[in-house]
C-alpha positions as CSV (number, residue, x, y, z in Angstrom):
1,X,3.3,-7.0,29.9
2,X,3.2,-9.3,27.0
3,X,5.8,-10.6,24.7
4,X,4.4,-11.6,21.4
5,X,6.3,-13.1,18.2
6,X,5.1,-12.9,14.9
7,X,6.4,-11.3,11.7
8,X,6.7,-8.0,10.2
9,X,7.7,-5.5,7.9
10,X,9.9,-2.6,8.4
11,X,8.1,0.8,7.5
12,X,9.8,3.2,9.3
13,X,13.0,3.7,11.1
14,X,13.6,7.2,13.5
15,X,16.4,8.0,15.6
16,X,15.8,7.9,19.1
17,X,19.1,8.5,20.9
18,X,23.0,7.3,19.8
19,X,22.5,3.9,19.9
20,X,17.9,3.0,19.7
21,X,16.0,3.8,17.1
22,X,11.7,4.2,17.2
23,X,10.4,1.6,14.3
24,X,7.3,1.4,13.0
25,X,6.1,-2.1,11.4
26,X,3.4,-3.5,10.4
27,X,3.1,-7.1,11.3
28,X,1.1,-9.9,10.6
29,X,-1.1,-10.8,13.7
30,X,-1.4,-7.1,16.0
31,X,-1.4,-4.9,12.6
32,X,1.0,-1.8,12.5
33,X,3.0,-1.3,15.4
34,X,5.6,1.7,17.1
35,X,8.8,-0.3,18.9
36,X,11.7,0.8,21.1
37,X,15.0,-0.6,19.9
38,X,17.3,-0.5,21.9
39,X,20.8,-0.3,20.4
40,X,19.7,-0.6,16.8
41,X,22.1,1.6,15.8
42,X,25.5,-0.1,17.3
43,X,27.7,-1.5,14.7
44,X,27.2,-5.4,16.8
45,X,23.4,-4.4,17.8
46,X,21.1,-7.1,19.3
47,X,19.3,-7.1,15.9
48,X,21.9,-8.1,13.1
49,X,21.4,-5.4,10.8
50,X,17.5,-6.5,10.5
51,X,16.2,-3.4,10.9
52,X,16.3,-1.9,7.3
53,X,13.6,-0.6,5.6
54,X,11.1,-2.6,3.8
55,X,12.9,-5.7,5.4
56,X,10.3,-8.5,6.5
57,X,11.5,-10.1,9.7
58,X,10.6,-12.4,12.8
59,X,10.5,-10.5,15.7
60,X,9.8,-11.0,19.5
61,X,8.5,-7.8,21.4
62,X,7.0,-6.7,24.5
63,X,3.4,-5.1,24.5
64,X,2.7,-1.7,26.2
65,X,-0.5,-1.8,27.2
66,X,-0.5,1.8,28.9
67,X,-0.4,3.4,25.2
68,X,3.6,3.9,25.7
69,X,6.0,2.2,22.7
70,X,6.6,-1.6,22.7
71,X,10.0,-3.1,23.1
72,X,11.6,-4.5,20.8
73,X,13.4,-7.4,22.2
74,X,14.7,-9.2,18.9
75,X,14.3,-9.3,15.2
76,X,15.8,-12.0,12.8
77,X,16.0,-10.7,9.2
78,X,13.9,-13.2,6.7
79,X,13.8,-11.5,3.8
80,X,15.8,-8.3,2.5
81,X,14.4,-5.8,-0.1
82,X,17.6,-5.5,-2.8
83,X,16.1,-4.2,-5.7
84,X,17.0,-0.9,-5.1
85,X,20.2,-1.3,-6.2
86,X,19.0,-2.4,-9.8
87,X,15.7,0.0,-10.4
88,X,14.9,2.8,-9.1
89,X,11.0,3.1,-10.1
90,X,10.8,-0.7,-8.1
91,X,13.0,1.2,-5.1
92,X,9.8,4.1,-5.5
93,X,7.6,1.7,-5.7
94,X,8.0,-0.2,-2.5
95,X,8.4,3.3,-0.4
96,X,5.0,3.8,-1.7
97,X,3.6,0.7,-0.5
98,X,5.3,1.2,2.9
99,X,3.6,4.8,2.8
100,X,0.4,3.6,1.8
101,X,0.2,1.0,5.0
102,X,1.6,3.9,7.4
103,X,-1.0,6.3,6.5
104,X,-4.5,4.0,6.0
105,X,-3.8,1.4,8.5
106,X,-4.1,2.1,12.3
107,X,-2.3,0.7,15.6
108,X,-3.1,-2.6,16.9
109,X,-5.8,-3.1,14.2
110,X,-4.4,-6.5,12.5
111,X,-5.1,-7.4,8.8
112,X,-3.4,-10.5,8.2
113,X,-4.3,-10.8,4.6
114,X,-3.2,-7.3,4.1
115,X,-0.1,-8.5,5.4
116,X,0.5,-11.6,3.2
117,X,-0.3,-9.3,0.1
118,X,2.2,-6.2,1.4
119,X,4.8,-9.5,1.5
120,X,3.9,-10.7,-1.5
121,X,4.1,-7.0,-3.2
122,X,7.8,-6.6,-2.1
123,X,8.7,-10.0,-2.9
124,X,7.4,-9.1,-6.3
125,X,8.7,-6.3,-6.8
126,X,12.1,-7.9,-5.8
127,X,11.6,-10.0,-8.4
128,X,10.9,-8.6,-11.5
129,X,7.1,-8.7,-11.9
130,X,4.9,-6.3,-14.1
131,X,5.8,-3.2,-12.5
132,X,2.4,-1.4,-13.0
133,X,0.2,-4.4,-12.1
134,X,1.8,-5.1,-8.8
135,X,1.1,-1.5,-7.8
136,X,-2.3,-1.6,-8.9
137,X,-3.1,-5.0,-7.3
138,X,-1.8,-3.5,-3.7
139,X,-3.6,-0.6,-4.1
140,X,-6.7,-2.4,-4.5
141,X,-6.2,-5.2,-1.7
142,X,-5.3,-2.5,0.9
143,X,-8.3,-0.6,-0.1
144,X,-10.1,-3.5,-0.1
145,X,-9.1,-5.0,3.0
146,X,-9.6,-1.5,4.8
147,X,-13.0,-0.8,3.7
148,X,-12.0,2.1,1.2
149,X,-12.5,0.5,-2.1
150,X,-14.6,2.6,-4.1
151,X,-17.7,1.1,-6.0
152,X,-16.6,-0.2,-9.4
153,X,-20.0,-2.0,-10.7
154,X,-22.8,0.3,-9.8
155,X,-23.7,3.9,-9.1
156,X,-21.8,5.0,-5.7
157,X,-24.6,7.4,-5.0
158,X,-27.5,5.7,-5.8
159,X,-26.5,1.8,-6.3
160,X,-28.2,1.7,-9.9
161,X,-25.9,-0.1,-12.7
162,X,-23.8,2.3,-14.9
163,X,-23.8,1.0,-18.4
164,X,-20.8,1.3,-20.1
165,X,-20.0,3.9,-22.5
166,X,-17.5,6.1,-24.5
167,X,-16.2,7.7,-21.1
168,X,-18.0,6.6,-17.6
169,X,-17.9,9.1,-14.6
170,X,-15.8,8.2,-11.3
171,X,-16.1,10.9,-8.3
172,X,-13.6,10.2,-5.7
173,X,-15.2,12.3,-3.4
174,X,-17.9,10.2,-4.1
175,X,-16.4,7.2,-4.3
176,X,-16.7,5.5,-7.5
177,X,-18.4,5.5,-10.4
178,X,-21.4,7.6,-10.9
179,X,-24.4,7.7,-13.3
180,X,-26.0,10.2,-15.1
181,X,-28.2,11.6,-12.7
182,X,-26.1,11.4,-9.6
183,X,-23.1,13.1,-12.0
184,X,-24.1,16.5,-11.7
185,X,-23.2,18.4,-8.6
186,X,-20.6,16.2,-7.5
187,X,-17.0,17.6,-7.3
188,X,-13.6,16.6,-8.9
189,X,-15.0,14.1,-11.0
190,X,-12.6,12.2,-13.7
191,X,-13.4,10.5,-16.5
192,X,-12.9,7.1,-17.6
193,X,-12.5,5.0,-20.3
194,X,-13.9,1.3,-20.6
195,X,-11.0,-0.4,-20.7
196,X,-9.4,1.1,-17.4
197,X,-12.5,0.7,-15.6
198,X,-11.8,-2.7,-17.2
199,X,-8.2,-3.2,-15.9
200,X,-9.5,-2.1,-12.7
201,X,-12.1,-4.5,-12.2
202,X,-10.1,-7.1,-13.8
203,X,-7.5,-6.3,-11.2
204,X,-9.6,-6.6,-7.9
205,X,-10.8,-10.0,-9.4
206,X,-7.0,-11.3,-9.5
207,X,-7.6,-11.5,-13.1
208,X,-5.4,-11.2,-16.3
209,X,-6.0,-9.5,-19.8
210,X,-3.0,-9.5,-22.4
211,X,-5.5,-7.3,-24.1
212,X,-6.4,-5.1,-21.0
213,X,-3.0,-4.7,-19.3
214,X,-2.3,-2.1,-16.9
215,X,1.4,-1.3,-18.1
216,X,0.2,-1.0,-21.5
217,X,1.0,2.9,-23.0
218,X,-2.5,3.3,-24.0
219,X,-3.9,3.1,-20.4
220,X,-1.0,3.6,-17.8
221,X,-1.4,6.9,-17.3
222,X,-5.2,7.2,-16.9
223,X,-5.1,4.7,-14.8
224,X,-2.9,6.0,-12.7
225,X,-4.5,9.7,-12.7
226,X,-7.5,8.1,-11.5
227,X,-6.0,6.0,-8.4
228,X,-3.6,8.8,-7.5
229,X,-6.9,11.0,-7.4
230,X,-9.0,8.4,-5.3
231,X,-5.7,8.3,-2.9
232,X,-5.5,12.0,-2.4
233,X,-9.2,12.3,-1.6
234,X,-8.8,9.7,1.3
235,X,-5.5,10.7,2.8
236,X,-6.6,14.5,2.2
237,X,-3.1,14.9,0.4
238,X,-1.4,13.3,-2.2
239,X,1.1,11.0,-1.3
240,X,4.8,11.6,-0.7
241,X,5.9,9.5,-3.5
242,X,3.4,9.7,-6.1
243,X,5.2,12.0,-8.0
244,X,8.5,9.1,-8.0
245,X,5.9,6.6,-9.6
246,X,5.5,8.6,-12.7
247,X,3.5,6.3,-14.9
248,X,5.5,2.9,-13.6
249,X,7.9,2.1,-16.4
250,X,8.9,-1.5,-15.9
């Protein structure tokens, strides 16, 4: 048995008996691990009060390597998520980043750049940054990063280019935009408008439009119809807090 350091964040926190708790984190260099911490939940624990959710932290742990938890041995709180207690769509919106990495990412498969971008999306969100566009830059890392992302440029059928137009197909079954011939037949197709497939684009390229912004009222909710579709397609249920996001009011 192993004991590994690196860093993490706090995704999920389950009783386990009167003092331990099971957490589940997802860290930067083994990828989303289950823990046993032992006394956790004592008032003058071995882990300081760390353990709170959406808390990025240094910890030390033991590796299992007969598919049984880890064991946590320590955990130093760097960084505590407080903006819960000044908005509540920001408080939403990181449960819905911890959601998305507990659902699409598996044990022991590390993403580090995943990580540093889940870091970055709290730390943002912590600190007042466009609301929507945070979101919507996760969203499209993790699917990135994951393999998921659907196909934003071409034809996700037959690869051919989809010329732009008053509204452009997207099939999330699919998986991205569709042209004309591929469009019929295909189920639970959405429509788009140029500027959100825009603003999506725009967004996966780390770039930004004053003109094309994805908290503007014209597109927010369009935009967010069509990821919450794509979302619900690949976890085969919408998730838990998509109906807290709303249309991510700043």
């Amino acid at each position: 048995m192993a004991t590994e350091k690196t860093s993490a964040v706090v995704l999920r926190l389950v009783d386990f008996s009167e003092s331990s708790c099971v957490v589940t984190l997802f860290t930067r260099d083994f990828g989303k691990i289950a823990a046993l911490a032992k006394g956790a939940r004592r008032p003058k624990g071995p882990f300081d009060s760390a353990l709170d959710l959406l808390a990025i932290c240094r910890i030390v742990f033991i590796h299992k390597t007969t598919g049984a938890l880890d064991l946590l041995t320590e955990a130093k709180l760097e960084r505590r998520f407080r903006t819960a207690s000044r908005n509540l769509s920001r408080l939403y919106a990181g449960y819905y980043t911890a959601e998305l990495l507990m659902e699409l990412t598996e044990i022991a498969d590390p993403h580090p750049e995943l990580y540093a971008e889940a870091e970055r999306t709290l730390i943002d969100l912590d600190h007042d940054a466009n609301l929507a566009q945070t979101v919507l830059r996760f969203e499209l890392s993790l699917l990135q990063q994951l393999g998921y992302l659907p196909s934003l440029d071409v034809c996700a059928l037959c690869g051919t280019a989809v010329p732009v137009q008053r509204r452009i197909r997207f099939g999330p079954v699919a998986g991205g935009i569709l042209c004309d011939a591929c469009r019929p037949g295909q189920r639970q197709v959405v429509s788009l408008s140029p500027e959100v497939l825009q603003i999506l684009r725009q967004a996966l390229a780390g770039e930004a439009d004053s003109e094309l912004d994805a908290d503007h009222p014209r597109f927010r909710g369009e935009l967010r119809g069509v990821m919450n579709h794509y979302l619900t397609n690949l976890l085969g249920h919408p998730p838990r807090m998509q109906r807290y996001l709303g249309t991510l009011s700043t």
